[in-house]
C-alpha positions as MATLAB code, in Angstrom:
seq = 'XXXXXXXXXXXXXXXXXXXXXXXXXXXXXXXXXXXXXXXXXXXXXXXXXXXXXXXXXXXXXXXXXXXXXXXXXXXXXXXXXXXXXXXXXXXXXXXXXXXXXXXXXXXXXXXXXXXXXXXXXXXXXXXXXXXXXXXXXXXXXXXXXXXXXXXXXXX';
ca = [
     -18.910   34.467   21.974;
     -15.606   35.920   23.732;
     -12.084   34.379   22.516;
     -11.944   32.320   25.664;
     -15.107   30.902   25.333;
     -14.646   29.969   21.536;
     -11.014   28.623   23.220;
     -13.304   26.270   25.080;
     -15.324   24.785   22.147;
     -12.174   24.699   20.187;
     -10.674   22.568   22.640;
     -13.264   20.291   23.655;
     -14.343   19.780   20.055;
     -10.336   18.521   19.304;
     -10.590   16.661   22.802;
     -14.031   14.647   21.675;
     -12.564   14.120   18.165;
      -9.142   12.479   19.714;
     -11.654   10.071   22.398;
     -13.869    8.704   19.190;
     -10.892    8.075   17.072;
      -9.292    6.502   19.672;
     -12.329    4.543   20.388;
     -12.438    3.666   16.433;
      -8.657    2.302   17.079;
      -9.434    0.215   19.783;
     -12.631   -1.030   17.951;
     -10.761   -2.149   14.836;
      -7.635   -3.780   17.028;
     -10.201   -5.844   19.248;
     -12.185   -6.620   15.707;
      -8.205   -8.032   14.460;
      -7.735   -9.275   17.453;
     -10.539  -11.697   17.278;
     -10.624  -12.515   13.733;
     -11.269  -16.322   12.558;
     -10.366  -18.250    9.967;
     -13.065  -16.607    7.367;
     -15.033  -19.150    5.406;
     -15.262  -19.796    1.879;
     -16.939  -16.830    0.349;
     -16.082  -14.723    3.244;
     -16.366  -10.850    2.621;
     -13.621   -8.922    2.072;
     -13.603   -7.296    5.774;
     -13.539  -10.796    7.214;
     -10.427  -12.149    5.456;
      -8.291   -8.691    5.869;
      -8.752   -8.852    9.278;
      -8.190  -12.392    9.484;
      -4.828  -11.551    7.359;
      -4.014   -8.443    9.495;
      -4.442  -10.747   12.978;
      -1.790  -13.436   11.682;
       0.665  -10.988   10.561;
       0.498   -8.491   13.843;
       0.753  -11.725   15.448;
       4.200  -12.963   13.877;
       5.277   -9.307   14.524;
       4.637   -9.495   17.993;
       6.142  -12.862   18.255;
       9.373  -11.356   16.969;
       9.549   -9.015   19.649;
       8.626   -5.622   16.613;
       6.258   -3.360   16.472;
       3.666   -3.979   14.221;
       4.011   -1.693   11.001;
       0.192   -1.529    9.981;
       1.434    0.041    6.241;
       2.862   -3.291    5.598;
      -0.146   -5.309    7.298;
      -2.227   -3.634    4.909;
       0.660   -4.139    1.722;
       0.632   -7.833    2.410;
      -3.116   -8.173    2.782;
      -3.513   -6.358   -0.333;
      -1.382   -8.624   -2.282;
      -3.006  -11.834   -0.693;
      -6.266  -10.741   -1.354;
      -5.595   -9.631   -4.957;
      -3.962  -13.209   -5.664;
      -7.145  -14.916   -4.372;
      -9.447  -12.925   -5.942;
     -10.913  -10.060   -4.376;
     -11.493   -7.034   -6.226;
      -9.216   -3.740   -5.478;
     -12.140   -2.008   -4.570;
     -13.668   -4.782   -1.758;
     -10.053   -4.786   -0.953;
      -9.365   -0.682   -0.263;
     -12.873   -0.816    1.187;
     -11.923   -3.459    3.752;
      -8.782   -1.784    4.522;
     -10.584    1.731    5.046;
     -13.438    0.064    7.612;
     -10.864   -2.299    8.994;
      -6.752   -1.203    9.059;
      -6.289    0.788   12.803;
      -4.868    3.789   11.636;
      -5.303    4.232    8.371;
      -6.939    7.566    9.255;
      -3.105    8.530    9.937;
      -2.024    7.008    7.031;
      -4.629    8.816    4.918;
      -3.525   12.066    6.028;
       0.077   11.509    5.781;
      -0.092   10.209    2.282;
      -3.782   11.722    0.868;
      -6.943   10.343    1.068;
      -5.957    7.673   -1.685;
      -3.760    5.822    0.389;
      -5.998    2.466    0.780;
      -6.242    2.877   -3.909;
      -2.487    3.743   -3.710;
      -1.585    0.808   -1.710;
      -3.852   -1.611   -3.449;
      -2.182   -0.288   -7.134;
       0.916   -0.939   -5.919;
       0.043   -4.913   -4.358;
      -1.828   -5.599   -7.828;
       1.300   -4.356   -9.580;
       3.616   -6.532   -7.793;
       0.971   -9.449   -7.561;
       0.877   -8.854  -11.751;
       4.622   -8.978  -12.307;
       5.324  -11.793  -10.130;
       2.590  -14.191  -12.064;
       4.579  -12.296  -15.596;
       7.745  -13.888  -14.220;
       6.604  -17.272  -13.709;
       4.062  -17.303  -16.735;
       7.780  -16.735  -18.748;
       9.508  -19.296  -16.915;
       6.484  -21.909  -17.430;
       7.312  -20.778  -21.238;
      11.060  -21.518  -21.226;
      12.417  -24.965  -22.602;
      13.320  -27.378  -19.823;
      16.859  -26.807  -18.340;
      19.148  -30.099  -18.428;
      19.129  -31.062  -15.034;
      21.538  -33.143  -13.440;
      20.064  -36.516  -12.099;
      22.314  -39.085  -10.324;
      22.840  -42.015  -12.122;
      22.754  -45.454  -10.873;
      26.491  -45.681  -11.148;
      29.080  -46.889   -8.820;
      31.431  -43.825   -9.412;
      28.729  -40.876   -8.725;
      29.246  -39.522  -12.302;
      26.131  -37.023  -12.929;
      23.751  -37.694  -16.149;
      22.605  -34.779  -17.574;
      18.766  -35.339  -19.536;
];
């Protein structure tokens, strides 16, 4: 085949690739866009994108841009706290997160496990703090007495 005509293929190959992955975008924002309430039991792909639709909505309410990285952060972390496994949860965000193809390349293919590691991380130390503060003795805490001149009581 001549240069030009390998040109061609070159270029129509990169042209068909951009037209399915945009397809693939517009797919997974219409799937958001749509998502319900998921039910009890729900699979993982049904409750990120029901996560991912109420947060690109209160983005778009604010007038921003919605920064899928931190859709997919904060759907991590939800789903971690109620129970999903990391890998449901990196598998939901792989089928389901527009863009994460981007992501992926930016950051290496183990952006959905790298951003799922960090959510369980934070998810862990947060439930450390209050486990420790469920440990500590009770604080005297001011109560308001019954009496006339507003003097605090301490228990």
């Amino acid at each position: 085949m001549c240069d030009a005509g390998q040109s061609l293929v070159d270029w129509a190959r990169e042209r068909l690739e951009a037209i399915r992955f945009a397809a693939e975008e517009r797919r997974r924002l219409a799937a958001i866009e749509v998502a319900s309430e998921p039910s009890r039991g729900a699979d993982a792909g049904s409750v990120y994108r029901h996560h991912a639709r109420t947060m690109s909505q209160c983005a778009q309410a604010a007038g921003q841009p919605v920064d899928w990285s931190n859709v997919d952060y904060a759907a991590a972390k939800i789903m971690i706290e109620t129970g999903f496994p990391p890998d449901e949860i990196e598998r939901a965000m792989l089928e389901d997160s527009p863009h994460v193809e981007i992501r992926n390349k930016e950051r290496g293919d183990e952006y959905a496990t790298l951003t799922v590691a960090r959510a369980a991380e934070e998810v862990a130390a947060k439930k450390a703090v209050n486990e420790a503060a469920k440990r500590q003795p009770n604080q005297a805490k001011p109560r308001r007495s019954g009496r006339r001149d507003g003097e605090q009581t301490f228990d």
